[in-house]
Structure formats: structure tokens, C-alpha cells
N, C-alpha and C positions, 0 to 999 in steps of 0.2 A: 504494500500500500504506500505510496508517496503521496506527499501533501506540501501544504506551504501555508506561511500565515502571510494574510493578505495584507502587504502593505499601505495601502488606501483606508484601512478600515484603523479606528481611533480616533482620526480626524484631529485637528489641532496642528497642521503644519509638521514639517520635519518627513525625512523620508519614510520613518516608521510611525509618526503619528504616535496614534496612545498606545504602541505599544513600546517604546523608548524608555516609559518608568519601568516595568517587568523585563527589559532586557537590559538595562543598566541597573537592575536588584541582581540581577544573575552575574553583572559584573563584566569588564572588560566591553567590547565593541560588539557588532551586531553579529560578527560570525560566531566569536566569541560565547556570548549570549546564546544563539541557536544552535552551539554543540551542546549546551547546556540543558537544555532545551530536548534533545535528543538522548543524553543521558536518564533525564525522569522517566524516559520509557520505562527503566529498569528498577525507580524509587519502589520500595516496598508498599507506598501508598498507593502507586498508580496499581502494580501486581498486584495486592493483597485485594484491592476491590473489585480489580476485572475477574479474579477469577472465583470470588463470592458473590457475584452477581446470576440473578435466574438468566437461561438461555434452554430451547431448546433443540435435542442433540437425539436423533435415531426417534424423533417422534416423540420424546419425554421432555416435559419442562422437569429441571432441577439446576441445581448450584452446578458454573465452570467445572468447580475444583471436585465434585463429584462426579462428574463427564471426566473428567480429565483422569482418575483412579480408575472408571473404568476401562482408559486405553491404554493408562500405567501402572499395574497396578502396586498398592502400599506396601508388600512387601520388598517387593521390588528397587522401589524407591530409598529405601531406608537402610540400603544395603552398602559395605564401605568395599574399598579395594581387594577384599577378602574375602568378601560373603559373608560377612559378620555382617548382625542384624545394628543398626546403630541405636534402635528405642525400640524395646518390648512396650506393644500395647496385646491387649488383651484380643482382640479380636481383629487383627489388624488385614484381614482376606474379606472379613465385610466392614470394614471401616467408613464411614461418609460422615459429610459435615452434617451437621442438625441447624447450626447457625448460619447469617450471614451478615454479621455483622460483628467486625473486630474485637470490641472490646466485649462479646457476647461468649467468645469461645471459651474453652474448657481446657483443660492444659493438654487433654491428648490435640485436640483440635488445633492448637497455637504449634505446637510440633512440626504437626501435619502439615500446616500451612505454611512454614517457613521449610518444608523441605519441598513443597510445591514449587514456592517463589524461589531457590536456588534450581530448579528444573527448568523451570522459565529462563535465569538468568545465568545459568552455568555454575557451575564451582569445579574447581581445581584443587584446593584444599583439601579434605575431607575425601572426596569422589571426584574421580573424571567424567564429568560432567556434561556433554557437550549442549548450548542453550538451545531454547526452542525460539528463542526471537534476538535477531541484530537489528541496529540501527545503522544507519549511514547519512550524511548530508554531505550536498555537493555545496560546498561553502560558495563558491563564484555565482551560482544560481539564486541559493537559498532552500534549496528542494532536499525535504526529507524523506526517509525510508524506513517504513517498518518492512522485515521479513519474520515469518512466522512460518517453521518448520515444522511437521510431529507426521504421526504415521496413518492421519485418517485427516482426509481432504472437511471434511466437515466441523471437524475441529479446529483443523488448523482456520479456518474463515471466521470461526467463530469467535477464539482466543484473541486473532489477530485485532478483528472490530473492538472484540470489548479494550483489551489495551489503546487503543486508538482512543475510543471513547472519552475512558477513564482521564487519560493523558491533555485530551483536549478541553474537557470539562476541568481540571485542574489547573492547568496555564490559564484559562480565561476567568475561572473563582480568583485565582492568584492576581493576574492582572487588572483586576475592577477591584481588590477587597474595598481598599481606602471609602471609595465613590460609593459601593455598596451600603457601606456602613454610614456614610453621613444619607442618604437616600434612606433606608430605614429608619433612624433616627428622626428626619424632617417627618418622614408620613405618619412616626409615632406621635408627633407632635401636632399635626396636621388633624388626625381623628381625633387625639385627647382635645383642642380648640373648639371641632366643629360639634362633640357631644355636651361641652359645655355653652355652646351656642346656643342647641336643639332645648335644652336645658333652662335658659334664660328667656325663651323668645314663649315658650310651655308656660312658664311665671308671670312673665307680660300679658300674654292671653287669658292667664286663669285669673290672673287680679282684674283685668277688666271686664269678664264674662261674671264675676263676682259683684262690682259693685256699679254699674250698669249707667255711667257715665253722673252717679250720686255719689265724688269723692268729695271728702272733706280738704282744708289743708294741708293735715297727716296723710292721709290718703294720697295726695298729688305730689306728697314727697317720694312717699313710696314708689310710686306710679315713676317718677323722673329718676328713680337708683334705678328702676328694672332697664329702662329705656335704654341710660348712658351704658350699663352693666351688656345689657346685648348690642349696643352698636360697638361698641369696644373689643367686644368677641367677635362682632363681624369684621372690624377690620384687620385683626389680627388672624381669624382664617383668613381673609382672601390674599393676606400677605402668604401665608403657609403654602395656601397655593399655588403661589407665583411661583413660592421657593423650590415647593414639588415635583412642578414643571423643568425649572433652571436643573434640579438634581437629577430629573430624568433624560433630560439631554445629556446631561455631563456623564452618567452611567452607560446612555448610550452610544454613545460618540467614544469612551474610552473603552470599549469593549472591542478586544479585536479579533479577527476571523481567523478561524484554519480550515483552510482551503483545501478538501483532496480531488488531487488529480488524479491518480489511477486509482481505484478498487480492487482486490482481485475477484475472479467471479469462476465459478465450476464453469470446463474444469480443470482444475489446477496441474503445474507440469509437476512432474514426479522430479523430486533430486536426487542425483546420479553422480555418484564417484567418477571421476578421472580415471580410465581405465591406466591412463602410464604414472598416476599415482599409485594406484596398487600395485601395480608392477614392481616403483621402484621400491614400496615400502616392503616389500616382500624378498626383493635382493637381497635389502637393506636389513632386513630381518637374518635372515638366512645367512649372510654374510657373519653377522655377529655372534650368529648361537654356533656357526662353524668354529670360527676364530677361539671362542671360549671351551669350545669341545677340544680341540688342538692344541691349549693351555694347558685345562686339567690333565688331559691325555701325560703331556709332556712329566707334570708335577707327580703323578701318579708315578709312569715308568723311572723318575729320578728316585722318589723315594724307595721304590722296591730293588732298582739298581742297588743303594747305598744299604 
């Protein structure tokens, strides 16, 4: 899937518009910024929600990460360089998530998930790992790239989007937060004005529905608190509204696009080994376990010489 974020969209002058505060939060210049950018593919935030989210997979709506145990399965996964098991759970051949939601999980579940997300993103430490998604950008263009590899065309489409998703919904939360937050804030203030408006203009009408144009003195004091009390609320919402307004352009306008250019769509091309990489790594193999049989060989016949 490649994509791009549209530089026109933000608006506010400059080549990136609104998006120049989120790309100078990430730090450095815009290519800069956009390998950064392409890095979160890999954050445990973006991982951890694409693949706790419902999809569905062979005709079953459930959780990613329980689509995903069925084409990998947990014991499998949890296994080190040896065949050692790396975490006894109890039932680990019907294992699935019951949660979907992080701070929901259960400690076998928080396991599980973090052995998910190094499947996703490779590890070399622990297990050779090889990942199920890379990234790439063509810095000159700006054009990024997810790939998303695994062993069933339906999954792979599916993992891929939801990462995508994830990843796109988070740069654009990220790059509005500020504007968001004052934008909530005004409309909280904007409803709390207009219910003490509804509120004053209710009292105006019930005192004069009450005393039926028969006020005394007291009365027409009373009568001039309610009046000045709701014109004062009314000017003060239709300033809120102005502000509402002003706050929903600025939210709008700083919000900025990711654009994808290609989708993949079934059906997917299978990947296929270099046939003269095999070759050489099979020399290369063979070369070495020679080599080492031809040593101990040597070490052998020296000691029984001596």
C-alpha cells in the first residue's frame, strides 16, 4: 500500500501547511519528519490496536490477533531458537483474546500480544524473527510504503489496512491534538452559556405569565434583573458562537490528509525466493559444514595419532 500526506491540506501557507507543527514535533526537516512518520508503523500503539480490532476473516467476524493465531499458531509463536517453549500458559493450542482493548487484558493476554507485535515487527533477539510488514519512503517524492507479508492472501489485506488505518488515525489525532482541545473546551462553554440562556429567558417568561402586566415597583425591578441577566447570556453565546465557528475552521484547516495511492486488491502476487539466492546460500552452507567436518576430522586423527 503507498500513500502520501497531502501537502495542500492544513492550509495556513508554507509548503506543508498544518502539517509543519507535527512534522517539526517529530523533529528535524520534512524528510526527516516523514521517516518518522514511517517508523510508527511499527509503534506498539499503532500494532497493538490494529490487531485488537474486529475484522472479518474466512466468513467470521473476531479480533486481528485471533485471525492471526489461527494462521500462526500460539505455540508456535512462543517458541525460542531451540524449541523451548518461552511462556507456559495453560491452554495455549486454544488460546484467543476475550479483550480488545489494552488496558483490558489479562496477563496471559498482555504476553500474547506483545509476542504478536514482535511477529509483526520482527525480533532478532530472543527468535529469528522475520517481520510481517516493512516500511519504505522515497524521501525525493515523499511516497510511503507499507508491505505486509504472511501466508494467507486475506490476511495479509486485512493486517495491512488495519495498520494503515491505525497509523493514519494517529498522525492526524496527533497533528490536530492542541486545536482539538481548545475546540472542545469552547463548545463546553458554548452549551454551558446557551443552557443558562434557555434558563433565564424560562424566568422572564414565567414572571410575566405570573403577574400579567400588574407589576408593582418591586416587581419591575425584578422584571429588569431577568431582562439585563438574559441579554447578557445572549451576548455572550453568540460570542461562543463566533468562537465555535473560528475553532472549527482552525481544526479544520489544521487537519491534514493521507492520501493513498495504490491499495492492494486480490489477487495478491505470491513472494518468491531468488532462486540464485538459494543456490548461493546452500554453497555457502555446505561449504562451511565441509570445512568444519575437515577440522574435527583432522583434530580427531591428531589426537589418536598422539
Amino acid at each position: 500500500l503507498t500513500f502520501m500526506l497531502d501537502e495542500d491540506a492544513g492550509g495556513g501557507g508554507g509548503s506543508m501547511g498544518g502539517l509543519n507543527d507535527i512534522l517539526g514535533g517529530l523533529g528535524g526537516n520534512k524528510a526527516s519528519g516523514l521517516l518518522k512518520i514511517v517508523e510508527l508503523f511499527k509503534s506498539r500503539t499503532v500494532i497493538d490496536n490494529a490487531i485488537l480490532q474486529n475484522a472479518t476473516y474466512e466468513g467470521k467476524s473476531d479480533l486481528i490477533a485471533n485471525h492471526f493465531l489461527k494462521e500462526f499458531p500460539g505455540k508456535d509463536l512462543v517458541r525460542d531458537y531451540n524449541g523451548n517453549m518461552l511462556v507456559n500458559f495453560k491452554d495455549i493450542d486454544n488460546f484467543r483474546f476475550k479483550n480488545s482493548q489494552v488496558d483490558s487484558l489479562n496477563q496471559e493476554e498482555r504476553i500474547m500480544l506483545k509476542v504478536l507485535y514482535y511477529t509483526v515487527v520482527g525480533h532478532r533477539d530472543i527468535k529469528e524473527v522475520p517481520p510481517v510488514i516493512r516500511t519504505d519512503l522515497d524521501e525525493d517524492s515523499g511516497i510511503m510504503k507499507l508491505t505486509t507479508v504472511t501466508t494467507n492472501e486475506e490476511l495479509t489485506l486485512m493486517l495491512g489496512d488495519a495498520i494503515y488505518e491505525n497509523l493514519s488515525n494517529f498522525f492526524i489525532n496527533k497533528a490536530v491534538e492542541k486545536q482539538k482541545k481548545l475546540y472542545d473546551l469552547i463548545q463546553y462553554k458554548k452549551d454551558s452559556v446557551g443552557t443558562a440562556l434557555r434558563l433565564a429567558e424560562f424566568k422572564l417568561a414565567d414572571f410575566e405569565n405570573r403577574n400579567r402586566n400588574m407589576i408593582n415597583y418591586k416587581g419591575f425591578l425584578e422584571k429588569m434583573k431577568l431582562q439585563r441577566e438574559k441579554n447578557i447570556l445572549g451576548i455572550m453565546y453568540s460570542a461562543a458562537v463566533k468562537n465555535m465557528e473560528t475553532a472549527d475552521f482552525a481544526l479544520r484547516s489544521k487537519t491534514p490528509y493521507v492520501q493513498v495511492i495504490d491499495r492492494p486488491f486480490r489477487p495478491l502476487s505470491p513472494s518468491r525466493v531468488s532462486l540464485g539466492l538459494l543456490m548461493f546460500q546452500a554453497i555457502f552452507v555446505g561449504t562451511l559444514v565441509a570445512i568444519l567436518l575437515i577440522v574435527f576430522r583432522k583434530i580427531i586423527v591428531d589426537a589418536l595419532a598422539t
